[in-house]
C-alpha positions as CSV (number, residue, x, y, z in Angstrom):
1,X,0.0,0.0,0.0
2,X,1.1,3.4,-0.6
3,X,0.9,6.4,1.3
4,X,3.3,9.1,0.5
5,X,4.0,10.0,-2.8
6,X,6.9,12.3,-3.7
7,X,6.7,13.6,-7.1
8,X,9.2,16.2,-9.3
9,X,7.6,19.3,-10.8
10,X,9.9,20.0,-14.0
11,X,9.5,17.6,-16.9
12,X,7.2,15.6,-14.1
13,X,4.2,17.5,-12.7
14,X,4.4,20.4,-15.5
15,X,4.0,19.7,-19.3
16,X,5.9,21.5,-21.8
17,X,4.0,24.1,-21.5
18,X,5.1,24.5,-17.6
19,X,1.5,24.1,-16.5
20,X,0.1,21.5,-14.2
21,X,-2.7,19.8,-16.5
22,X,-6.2,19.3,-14.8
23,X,-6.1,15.7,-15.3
24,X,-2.9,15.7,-12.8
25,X,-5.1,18.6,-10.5
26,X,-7.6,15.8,-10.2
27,X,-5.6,12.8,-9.3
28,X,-3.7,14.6,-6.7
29,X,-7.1,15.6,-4.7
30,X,-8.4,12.3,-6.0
31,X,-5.2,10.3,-4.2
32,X,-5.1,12.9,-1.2
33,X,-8.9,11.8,-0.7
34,X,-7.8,8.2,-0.7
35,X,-5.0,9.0,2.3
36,X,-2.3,9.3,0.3
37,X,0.1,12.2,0.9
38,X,1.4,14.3,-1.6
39,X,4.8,15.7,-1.8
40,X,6.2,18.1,-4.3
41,X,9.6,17.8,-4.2
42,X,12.0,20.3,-6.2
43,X,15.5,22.2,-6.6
44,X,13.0,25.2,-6.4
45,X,12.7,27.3,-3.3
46,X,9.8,27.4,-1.1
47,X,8.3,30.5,-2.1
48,X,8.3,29.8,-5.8
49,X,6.9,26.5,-5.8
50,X,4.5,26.9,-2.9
51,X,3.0,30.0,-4.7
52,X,2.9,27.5,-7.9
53,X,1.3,25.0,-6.7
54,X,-1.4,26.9,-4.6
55,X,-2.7,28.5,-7.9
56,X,-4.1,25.1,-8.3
57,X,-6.0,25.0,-5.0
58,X,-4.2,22.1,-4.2
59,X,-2.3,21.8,-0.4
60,X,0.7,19.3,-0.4
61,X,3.9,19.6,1.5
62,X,7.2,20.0,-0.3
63,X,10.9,18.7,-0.8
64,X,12.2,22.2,-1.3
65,X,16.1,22.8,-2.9
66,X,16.3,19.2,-3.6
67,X,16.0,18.0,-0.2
68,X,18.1,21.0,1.8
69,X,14.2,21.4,3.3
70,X,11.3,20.2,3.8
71,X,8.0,21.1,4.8
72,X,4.5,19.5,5.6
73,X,1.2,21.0,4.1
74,X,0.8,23.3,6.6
75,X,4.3,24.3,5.8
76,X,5.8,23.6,9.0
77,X,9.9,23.1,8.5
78,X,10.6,19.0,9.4
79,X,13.8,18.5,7.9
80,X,17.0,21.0,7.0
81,X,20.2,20.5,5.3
82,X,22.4,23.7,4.6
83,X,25.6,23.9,2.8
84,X,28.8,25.1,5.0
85,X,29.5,28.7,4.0
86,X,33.1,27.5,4.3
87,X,32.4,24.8,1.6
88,X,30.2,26.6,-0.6
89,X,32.9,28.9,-0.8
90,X,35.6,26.3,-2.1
91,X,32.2,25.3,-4.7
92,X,32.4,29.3,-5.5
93,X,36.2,29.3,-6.7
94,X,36.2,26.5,-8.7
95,X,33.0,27.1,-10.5
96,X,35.0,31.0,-10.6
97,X,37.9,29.6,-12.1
98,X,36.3,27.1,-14.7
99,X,33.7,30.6,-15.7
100,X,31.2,29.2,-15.1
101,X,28.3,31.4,-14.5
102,X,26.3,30.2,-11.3
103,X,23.7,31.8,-7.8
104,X,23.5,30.7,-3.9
105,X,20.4,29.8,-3.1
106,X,18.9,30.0,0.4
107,X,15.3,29.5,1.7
108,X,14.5,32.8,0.3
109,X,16.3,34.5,-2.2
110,X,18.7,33.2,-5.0
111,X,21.7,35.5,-5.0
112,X,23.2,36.4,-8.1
113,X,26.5,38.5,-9.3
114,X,24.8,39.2,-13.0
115,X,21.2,39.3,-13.1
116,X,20.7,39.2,-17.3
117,X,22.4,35.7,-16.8
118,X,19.5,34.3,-14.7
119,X,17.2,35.2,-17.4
120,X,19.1,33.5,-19.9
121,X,20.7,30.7,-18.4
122,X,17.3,29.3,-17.1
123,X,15.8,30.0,-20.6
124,X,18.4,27.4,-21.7
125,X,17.6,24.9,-19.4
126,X,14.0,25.4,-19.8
127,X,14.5,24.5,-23.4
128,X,16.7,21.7,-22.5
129,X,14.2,20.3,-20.4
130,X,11.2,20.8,-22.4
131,X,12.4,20.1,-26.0
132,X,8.9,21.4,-27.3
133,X,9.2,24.6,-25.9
134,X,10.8,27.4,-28.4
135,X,13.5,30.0,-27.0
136,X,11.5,32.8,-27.4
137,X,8.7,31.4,-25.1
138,X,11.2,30.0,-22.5
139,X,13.0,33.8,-22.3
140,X,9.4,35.0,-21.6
141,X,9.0,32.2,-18.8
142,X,12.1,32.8,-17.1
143,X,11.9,36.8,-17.2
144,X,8.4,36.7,-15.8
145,X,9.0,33.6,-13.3
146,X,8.4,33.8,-9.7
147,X,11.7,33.6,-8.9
148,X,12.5,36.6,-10.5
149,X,11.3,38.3,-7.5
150,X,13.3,36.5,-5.1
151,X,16.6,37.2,-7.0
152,X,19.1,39.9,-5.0
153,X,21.9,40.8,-6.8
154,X,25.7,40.9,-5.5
155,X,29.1,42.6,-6.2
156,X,30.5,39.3,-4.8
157,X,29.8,36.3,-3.4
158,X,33.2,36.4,-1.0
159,X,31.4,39.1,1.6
160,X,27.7,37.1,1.4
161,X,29.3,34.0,2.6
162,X,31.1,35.5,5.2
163,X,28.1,36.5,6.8
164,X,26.9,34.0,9.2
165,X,23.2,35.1,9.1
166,X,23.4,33.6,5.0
167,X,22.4,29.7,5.1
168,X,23.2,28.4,1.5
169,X,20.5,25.6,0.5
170,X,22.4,25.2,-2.7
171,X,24.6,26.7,-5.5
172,X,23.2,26.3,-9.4
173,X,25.5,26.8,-12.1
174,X,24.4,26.6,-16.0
175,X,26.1,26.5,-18.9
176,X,24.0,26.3,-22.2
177,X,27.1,23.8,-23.9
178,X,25.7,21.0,-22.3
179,X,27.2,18.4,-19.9
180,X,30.5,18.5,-21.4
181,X,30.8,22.3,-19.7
182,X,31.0,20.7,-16.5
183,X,33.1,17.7,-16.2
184,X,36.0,19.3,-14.8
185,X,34.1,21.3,-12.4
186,X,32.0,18.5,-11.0
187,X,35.3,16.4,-10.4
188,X,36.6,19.5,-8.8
189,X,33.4,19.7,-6.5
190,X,32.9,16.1,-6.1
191,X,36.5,16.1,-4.5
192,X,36.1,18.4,-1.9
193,X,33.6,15.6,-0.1
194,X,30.4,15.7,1.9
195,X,28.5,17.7,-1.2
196,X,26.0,15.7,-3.2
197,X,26.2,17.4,-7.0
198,X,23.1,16.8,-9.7
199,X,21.6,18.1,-12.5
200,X,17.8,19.0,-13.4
201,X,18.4,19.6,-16.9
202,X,21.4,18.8,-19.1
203,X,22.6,23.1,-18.7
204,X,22.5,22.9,-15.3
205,X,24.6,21.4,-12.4
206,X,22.9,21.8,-8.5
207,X,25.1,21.5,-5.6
208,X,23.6,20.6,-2.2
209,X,24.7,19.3,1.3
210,X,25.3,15.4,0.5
211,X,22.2,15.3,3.6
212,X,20.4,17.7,1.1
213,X,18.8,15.0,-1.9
214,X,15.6,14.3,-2.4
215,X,15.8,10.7,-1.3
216,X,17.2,11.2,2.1
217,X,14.6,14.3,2.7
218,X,11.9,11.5,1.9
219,X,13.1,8.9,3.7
220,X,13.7,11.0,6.7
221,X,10.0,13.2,6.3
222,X,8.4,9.4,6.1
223,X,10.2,8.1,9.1
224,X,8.9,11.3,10.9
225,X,5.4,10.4,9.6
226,X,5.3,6.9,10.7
227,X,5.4,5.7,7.1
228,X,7.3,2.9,6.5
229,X,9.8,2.8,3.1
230,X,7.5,-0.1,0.9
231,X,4.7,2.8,1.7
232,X,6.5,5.3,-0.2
233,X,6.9,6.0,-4.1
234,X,8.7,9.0,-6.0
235,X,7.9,10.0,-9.6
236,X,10.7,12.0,-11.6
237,X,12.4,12.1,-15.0
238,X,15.9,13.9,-14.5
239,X,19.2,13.4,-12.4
240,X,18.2,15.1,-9.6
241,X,15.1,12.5,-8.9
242,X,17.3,10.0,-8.8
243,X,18.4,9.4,-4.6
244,X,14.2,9.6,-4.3
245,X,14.1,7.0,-7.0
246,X,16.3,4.7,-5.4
247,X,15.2,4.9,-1.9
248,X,11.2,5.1,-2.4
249,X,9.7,1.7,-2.1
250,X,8.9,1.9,-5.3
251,X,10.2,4.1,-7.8
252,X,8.7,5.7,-10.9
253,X,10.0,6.8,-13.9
254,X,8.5,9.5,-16.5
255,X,7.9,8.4,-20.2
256,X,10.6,11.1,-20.5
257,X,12.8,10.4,-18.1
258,X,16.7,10.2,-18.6
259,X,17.8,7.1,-19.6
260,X,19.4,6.8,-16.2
261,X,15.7,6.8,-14.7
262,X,14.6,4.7,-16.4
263,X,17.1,2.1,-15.8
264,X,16.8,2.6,-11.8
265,X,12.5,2.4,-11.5
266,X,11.1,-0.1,-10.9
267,X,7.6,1.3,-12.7
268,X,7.1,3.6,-15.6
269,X,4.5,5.7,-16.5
270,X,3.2,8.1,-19.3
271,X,4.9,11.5,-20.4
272,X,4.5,14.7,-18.5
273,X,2.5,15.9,-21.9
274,X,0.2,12.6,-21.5
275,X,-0.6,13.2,-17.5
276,X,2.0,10.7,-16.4
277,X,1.8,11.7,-12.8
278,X,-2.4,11.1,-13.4
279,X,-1.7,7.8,-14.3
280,X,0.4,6.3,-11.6
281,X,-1.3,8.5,-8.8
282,X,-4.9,6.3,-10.5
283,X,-2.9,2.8,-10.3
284,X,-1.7,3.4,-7.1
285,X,-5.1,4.3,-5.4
286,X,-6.6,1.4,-7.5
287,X,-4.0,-1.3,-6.2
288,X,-4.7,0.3,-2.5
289,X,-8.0,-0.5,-2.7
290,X,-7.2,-3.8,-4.1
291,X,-5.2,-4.7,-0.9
């Protein structure tokens, strides 16, 4: 039996049209009615995505800054994970000396030393995950986004992490060559230890807290909830839904997933264009009733 479902918003929840369909509205209520909890969990902050998601009328709790926090539906903080100013520092200079553009996030604003960039840089990753959706459209997205108004802009990050008040939740970088633009940064990063580095879309690399992933935050939120692992399931379709993947009781890929999701779940369902999330939310209550 299920009874926490942890499920990705890019490429997962949203279409390519980065809208939540109302065949996906429906099943979440439809599940939530049948005692199944609902989790949204993203590498977005908690403002953006609980302002999303509430335009739908729908309350869930959420896997905020891919697993750095989490809250229940009544938004009450169960589980954080920050990044060391001290290491996110180290992150900072190498990501500086490879220039590579990149922000610090923290549980309200993403800091940024060129603004323009944000605007573009997500455009490109936007595109990247949503292969449907033109340039044009995705600038438009990005410029008008949510987290536009939670962006502050900085001289340097130096002097912000030196301020003890600042927790970094994570540190984004994007590069619109692809992969290949950060395989020497990532060894770089990965070599410092204790940081847990991912990717939601192929122009992006996130950098978290190795206690900040997804799977850990849900593991730990369902301990806290009395749920046992076999009880839990996690739908996504890109790198950074892959620790959730691997440590829900059973794991769920996208029909668009990564190849690398695919190969891990143990169930797949339909696109996020064909109401994949519907789907699997509907076979899950189903087999619940069932048993």
């Amino acid at each position: 039996m299920i009874k926490l479902v942890a499920c990705d918003l890019d490429g997962t929840l949203f279409n390519s049209d980065l809208v939540v369909s109302n065949e996906n509205i429906k099943a979440i209520r439809q599940a939530q009615k049948n005692g199944i909890e609902f989790l949204v969990a993203t590498g977005r902050a908690p403002q953006q995505s609980r302002q999303v998601i509430r335009n739908y009328g729908v309350k869930t709790g959420f896997i905020n800054i891919n697993g750095a926090l989490v809250y229940d539906a009544d938004d009450q903080l169960q589980v954080k994970h920050a990044l060391p100013n001290e290491k996110a520092l180290q992150v900072v200079k190498i990501l500086q000396k490879h220039h590579i553009y990149h922000e610090i996030v923290t549980a309200d604003l993403i800091y940024s030393t060129d603004i323009s960039q944000r605007v573009v840089n997500l455009a490109r990753s936007l595109v990247a995950l949503n292969p449907g959706l033109s340039f044009r459209k995705a600038v438009a997205t990005s410029a008008g986004s949510n987290a536009m108004f939670s962006m502050a802009h900085v001289d340097h990050f130096d002097q912000l992490l030196s301020d003890p008040k600042i927790e970094v939740m994570k540190i984004i970088a994007f590069d619109g060559h692809g992969p290949e633009a950060f395989v020497d940064a990532k060894k770089e990063i990965t070599a410092l230890g204790k940081v847990a580095v991912t990717s939601s879309s192929s122009a992006n690399i996130e950098i978290n807290d190795i206690n900040a992933q997804k799977g850990t935050a849900l593991i730990d939120y369902a301990t806290k909830k009395g749920i046992k692992r076999e009880e839990v399931a996690a739908i996504g379709d890109n790198l950074n839904d892959e620790s959730m993947i691997r440590e829900a009781g059973v794991g769920v890929a996208m029909g668009n997933a990564v190849p690398a999701i695919k190969k891990i779940a143990q169930v797949k369902t339909k696109t996020n264009n064909e109401n994949g999330v519907a789907f699997i939310l509907k076979q899950f209550i189903k087999e619940n009733a069932q048993g």
